[in-house]
N, C-alpha and C positions, 0 to 999 in steps of 0.2 A: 820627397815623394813617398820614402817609406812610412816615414810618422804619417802621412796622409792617411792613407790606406789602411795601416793601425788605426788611427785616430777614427776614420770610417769604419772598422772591421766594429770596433767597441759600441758605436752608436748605434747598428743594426743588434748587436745582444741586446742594449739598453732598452730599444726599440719592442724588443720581442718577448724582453723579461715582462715589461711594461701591457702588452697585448694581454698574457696569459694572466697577470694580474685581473687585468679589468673585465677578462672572459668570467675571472672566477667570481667577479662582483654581480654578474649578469645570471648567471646560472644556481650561485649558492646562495641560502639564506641570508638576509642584508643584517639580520640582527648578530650574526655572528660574526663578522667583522669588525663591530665593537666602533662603529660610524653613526655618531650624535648626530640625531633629526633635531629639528628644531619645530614646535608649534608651528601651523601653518597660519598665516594671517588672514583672515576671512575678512576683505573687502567689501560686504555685501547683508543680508538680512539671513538669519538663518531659521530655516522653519521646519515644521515637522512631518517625518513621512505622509502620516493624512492630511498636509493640505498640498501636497503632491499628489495622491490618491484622488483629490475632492476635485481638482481640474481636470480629468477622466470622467467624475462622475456629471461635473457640471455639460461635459461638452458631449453628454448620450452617449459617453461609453467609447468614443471614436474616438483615433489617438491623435493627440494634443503635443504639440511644441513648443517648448519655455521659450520665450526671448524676451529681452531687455526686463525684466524681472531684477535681476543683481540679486536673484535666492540661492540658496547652498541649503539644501538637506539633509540633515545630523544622520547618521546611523551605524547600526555597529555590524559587522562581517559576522554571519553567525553560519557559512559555508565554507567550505576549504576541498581545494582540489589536490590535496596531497596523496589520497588513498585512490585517485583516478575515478571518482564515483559521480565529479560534475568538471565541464566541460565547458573553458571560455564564459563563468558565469559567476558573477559575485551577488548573493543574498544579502541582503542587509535587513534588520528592525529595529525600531524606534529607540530599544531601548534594553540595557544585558539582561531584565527578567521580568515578568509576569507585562511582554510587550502586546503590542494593542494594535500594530500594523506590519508589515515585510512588504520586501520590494526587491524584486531581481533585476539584478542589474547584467547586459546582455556586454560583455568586453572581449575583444580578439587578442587574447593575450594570454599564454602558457608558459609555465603556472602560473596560475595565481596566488597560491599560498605565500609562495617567497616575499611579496610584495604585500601583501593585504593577510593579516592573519586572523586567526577566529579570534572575535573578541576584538578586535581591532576597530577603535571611531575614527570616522571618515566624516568627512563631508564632501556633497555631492553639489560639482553644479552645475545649475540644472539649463542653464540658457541653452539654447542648443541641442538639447536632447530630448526624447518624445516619450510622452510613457505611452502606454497599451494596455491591452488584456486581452488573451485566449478568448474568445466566444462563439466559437465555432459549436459549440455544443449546445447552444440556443436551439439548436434546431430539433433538438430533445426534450430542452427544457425551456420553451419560449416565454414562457412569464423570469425566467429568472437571471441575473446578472452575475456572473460568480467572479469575487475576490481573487486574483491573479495576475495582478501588474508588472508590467517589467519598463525598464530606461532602456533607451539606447537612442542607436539612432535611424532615423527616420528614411524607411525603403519600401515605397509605395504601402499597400497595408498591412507591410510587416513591420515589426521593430528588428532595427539590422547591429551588428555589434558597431560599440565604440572603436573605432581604429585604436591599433598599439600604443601609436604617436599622441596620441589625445585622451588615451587610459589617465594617465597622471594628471593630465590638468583638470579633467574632469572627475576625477576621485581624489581626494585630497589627505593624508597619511595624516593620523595626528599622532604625537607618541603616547598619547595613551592606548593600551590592550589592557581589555579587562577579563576579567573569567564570569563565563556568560552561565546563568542557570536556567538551563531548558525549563519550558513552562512546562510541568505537570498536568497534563488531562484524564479524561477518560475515553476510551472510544465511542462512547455514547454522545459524549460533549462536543465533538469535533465543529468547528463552524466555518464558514468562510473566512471570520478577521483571523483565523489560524494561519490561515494560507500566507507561505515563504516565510513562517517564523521557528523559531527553536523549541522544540517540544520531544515529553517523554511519557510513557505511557509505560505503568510498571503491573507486575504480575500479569505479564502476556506470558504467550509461547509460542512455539509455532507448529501448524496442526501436525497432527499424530500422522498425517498419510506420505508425510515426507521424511517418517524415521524409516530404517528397517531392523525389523527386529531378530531374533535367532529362537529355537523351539521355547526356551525358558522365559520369553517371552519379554530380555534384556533387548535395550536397542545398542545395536553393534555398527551401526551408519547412519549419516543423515543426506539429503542430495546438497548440492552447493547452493552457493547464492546466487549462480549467474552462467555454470559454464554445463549446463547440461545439454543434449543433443537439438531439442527442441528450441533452446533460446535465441532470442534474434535482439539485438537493441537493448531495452531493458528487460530484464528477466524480472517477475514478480512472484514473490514467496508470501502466501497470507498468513497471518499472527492471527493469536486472537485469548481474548481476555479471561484468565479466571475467574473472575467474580462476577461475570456476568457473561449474555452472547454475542458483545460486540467482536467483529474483527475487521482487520485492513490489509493492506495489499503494504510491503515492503518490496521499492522497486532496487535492481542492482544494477548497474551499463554492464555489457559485456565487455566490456574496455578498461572496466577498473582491477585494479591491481589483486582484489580478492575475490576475481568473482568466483575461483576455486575452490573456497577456502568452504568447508563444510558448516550447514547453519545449527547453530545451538542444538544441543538438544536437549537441557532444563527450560525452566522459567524465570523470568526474571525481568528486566526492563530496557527498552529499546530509545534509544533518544536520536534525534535526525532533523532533518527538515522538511518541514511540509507543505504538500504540494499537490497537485492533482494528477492523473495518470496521462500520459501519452493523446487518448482518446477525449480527455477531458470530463470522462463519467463519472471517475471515481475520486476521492483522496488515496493518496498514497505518500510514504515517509522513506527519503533516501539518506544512506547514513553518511558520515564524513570519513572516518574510521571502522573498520569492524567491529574495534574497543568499543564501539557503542550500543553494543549491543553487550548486555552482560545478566547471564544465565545459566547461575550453575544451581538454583534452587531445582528441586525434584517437579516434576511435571503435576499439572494440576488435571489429567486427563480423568473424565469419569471412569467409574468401577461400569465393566461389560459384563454382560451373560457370560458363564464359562459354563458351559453342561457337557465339555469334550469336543471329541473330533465328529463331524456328520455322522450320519450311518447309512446313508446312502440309501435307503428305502425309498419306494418309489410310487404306494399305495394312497392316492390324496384326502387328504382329509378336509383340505380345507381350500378353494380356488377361488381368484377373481380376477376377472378380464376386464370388467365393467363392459363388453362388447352391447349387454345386454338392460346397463343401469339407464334409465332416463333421468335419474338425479343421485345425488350424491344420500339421500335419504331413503331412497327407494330401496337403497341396498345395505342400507342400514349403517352407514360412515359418517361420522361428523365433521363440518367442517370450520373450524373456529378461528378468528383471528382475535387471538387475545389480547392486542396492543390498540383493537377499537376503529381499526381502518377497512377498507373495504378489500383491498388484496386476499385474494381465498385461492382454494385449489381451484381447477375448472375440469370439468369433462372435455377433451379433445377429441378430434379426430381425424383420421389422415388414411386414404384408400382404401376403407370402409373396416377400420378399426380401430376403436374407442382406447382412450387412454388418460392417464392424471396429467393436469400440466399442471406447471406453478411461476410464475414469474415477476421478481417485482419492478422489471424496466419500466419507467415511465409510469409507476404509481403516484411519484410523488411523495411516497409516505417512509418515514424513513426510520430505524430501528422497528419494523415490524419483524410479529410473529406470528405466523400459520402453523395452525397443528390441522393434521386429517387422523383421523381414529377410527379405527376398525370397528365394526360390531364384535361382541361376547362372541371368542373362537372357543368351542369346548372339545379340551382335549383328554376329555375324563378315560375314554374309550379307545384311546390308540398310546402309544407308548415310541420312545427313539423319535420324536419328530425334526425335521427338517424345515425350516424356510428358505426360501429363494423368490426371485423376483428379477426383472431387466429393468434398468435406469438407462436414459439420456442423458446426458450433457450438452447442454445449447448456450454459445455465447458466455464461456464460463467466465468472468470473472469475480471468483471466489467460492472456495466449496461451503455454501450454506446449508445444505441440507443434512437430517440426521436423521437416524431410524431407533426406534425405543420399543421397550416392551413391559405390561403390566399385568399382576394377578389382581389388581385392587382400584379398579379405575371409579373414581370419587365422581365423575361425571363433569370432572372440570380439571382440564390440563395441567392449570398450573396448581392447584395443592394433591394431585395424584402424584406417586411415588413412581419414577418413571426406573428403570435400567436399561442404559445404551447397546444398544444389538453392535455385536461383534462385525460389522460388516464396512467394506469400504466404498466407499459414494466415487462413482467414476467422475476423471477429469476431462472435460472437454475444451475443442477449439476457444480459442476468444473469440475471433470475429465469424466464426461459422455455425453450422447445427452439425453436433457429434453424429454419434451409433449408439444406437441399443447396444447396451455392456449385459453381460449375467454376473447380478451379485450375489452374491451365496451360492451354496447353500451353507448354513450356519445353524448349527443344533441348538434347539429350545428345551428341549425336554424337562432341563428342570426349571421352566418358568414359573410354573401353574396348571390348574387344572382348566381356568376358566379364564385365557388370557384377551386384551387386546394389545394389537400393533400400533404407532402409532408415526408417521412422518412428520419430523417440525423443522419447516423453513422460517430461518434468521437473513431477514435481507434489509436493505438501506437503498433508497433512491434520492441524491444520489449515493451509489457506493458499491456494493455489491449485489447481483440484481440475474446471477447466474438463472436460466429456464431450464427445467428442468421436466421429462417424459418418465413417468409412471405405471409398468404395465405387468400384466402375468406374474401376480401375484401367489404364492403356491407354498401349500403345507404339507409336506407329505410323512409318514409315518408306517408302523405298521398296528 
């Protein structure tokens, strides 16, 4: 009876040694346990993301169900949920570079990194599973179809995750991981076949309104990526290009593991995956790591007016309300869109008081530019001047707009020698209409003698499309 009971006692340790073992295979990295996969045997036809894509497009866009097909889907993981930054969701594309399609794949199953790593070929099969697309945002842009597929499985007219139990047979490991090299664009280039693939986009930074600086004019903080008072879900931080005006939205979860962690503050290059925002309006790029973001180069921020601190004079030299403009010519402003599209500023009005709008939701036109420019201010006769002005922010996503100023206006925006007025463009709601902010006042004095002002809105439809209110305009001096 005693050996029993020993003989039992020993089987329950073996028992238990054996549980914690197998917990540890479950929880820790599979590649570190030093446990040989073997090639998986593909039974079936294997095809390529786009003609998984082109059953979507055959069937109007409505989501489509594989069955008896015997297809498998080649693709490689170019997502990872190790930095907490995506959720129950594995990306794949065609191919480790310069690929040609992506595809999210919707799985109920955390993490996923332990199991499927970046760079990782899979194959996908596909019986049984439904692809989709987003297109809730037709209702904005009705002629258009946007690039955003995902797998799963089939819940009324959602795509619903793969159960746990059925993640593995329907993803298939192969031991090949390769190192994937993000496709290089430009943000001007961005397209639809971009959408769910691996991309980098270098000599960005991220705007100047999210440093803060100290009197000498060094930046001594920057806000986070994701854990500030305002943030709800994903937080979005816009970049935006040195060598030209493009910029994007950089979305963070509030859930990931950095969303604390303070954003750059040089220039340098941002690599992620790309995607579209929440709302469906815009692009936006979520990173795997913070490591992907790397920015120690000096900022590419233009050279501003510096003529000192205000002076506070209060004598006007120079005002416009437009209360009184019937056209933008009347009062002597130009209004030009130099990129050839019809998006301009407009005269508004709201309880019987006239103002600039500017917006390019629902133009359609996309990398546009609007400049508005002042008539000839002469400021031969007053001295210490001041500008100020109130701004709106309506439906911001993304601060486009910027204020300039010139003693030498060529009559044409773009080979006029501009310099960026010292002033900060207020942030508004996303989905609502801001407040009138006061921005400046901000000393000109030593602009010139014979200056104009000039506003130049950078918007993308779709993309960043923020409306923006323009009023009480004012020079004062003495």
């Amino acid at each position: 009876m005693k050996a029993l009971r020993i003989n039992y006692f020993f089987m329950l340790l073996f028992t238990g040694v054996l549980m914690v073992l197998t917990s540890c295979v479950q929880d820790d990295d599979y590649s570190d346990l030093d446990i040989a996969e073997e090639e998986p045997e593909i039974e079936g036809n294997i095809v390529e993301l786009s003609t998984v894509y082109s059953q979507l497009v055959q069937n109007d866009y409505q989501n489509y169900t594989f069955s008896e097909t015997n297809n498998y889907a080649l693709g490689y993981v170019v997502s990872s949920d190790e930095g907490g930054n995506f959720y129950k969701q594995i990306v794949v594309q065609d191919r480790p570079e310069n690929p040609t399609m992506g595809i999210s794949i919707e799985a109920d199953v955390a993490p996923v990194f332990t199991r499927y790593a970046m760079g990782q070929k899979v194959y996908i099969k596909l019986d049984g599973l439904t692809i989709g697309q987003r297109i809730d945002n037709t209702d904005f842009y009705p002629n258009t179809k946007f690039n955003e597929p995902s797998l799963g499985m089939s819940d009324g007219p959602e795509i619903g995750r793969i159960p746990e139990s059925f993640v593995e047979k329907h993803i298939l490991r192969s031991t090949e991981v390769v190192n994937l090299v993000p496709h290089l664009i430009s943000l001007e280039a961005i397209s639809p076949e971009h959408i769910n693939t691996y991309v980098k986009f270098s000599e960005v930074q991220f705007k100047k309104s999210y440093m803060t600086y100290n009197d000498s004019g060094e930046i001594i903080s920057s806000r986070s990526y994701a854990s500030e008072d305002e943030d709800e879900f994903d937080a979005e931080r816009i970049f935006e290009s040195c060598t030209s005006s493009g910029q994007m939205a950089l979305s963070t979860s509030t859930f990931s593991d950095f969303k604390a962690l303070s954003l750059p503050q040089g220039s340098g290059h941002i690599s992620g995956v790309l995607t579209r925002s929440f709302d469906g309006d815009k692009y936006t790029i979520y990173l795997n790591t913070p490591e992907a973001t790397e920015m120690v180069n000096e900022r590419c921020d233009p050279d501003v007016l510096t003529c000192g601190d205000p002076s506070g004079n209060t004598s006007i030299v120079y005002e416009e309300t437009f209360n009184s403009a019937s056209s933008f010519a009347a009062v002597g402003w130009e209004n030009i869109n130099i990129t050839g599209g019809d998006l301009t500023y407009e005269l508004a009005s709201f309880q019987g008081n006239k103002y600039v709008q500017i917006s390019g939701f629902n133009s359609g036109e996309s990398n546009s530019e609007v400049w508005l420019v002042s008539p000839s201010i002469d400021l031969s006769e007053s001295s210490l001047e001041d500008l100020s002005l109130i701004i709106q922010a309506n439906h911001d996503n993304g601060q486009i707009l910027s204020m300039h100023i010139t003693d030498n206006y060529s009559g044409d925006p773009t080979t006029t020698e501009w310099t960026a007025l010292d002033l900060a463009v207020p942030h508004g709601p996303s989905n609502d209409f801001g407040t009138y902010q006061n921005v400046g006042p901000t000393n000109i004095s030593c602009a010139g003698e014979d200056v104009r002002i000039a506003f130049k809105y950078v918007g993308s439809d779709p993309g960043a499309t923020t409306r923006y209110h323009i009023d009480d305009i004012k020079i004062t001096g003495i």
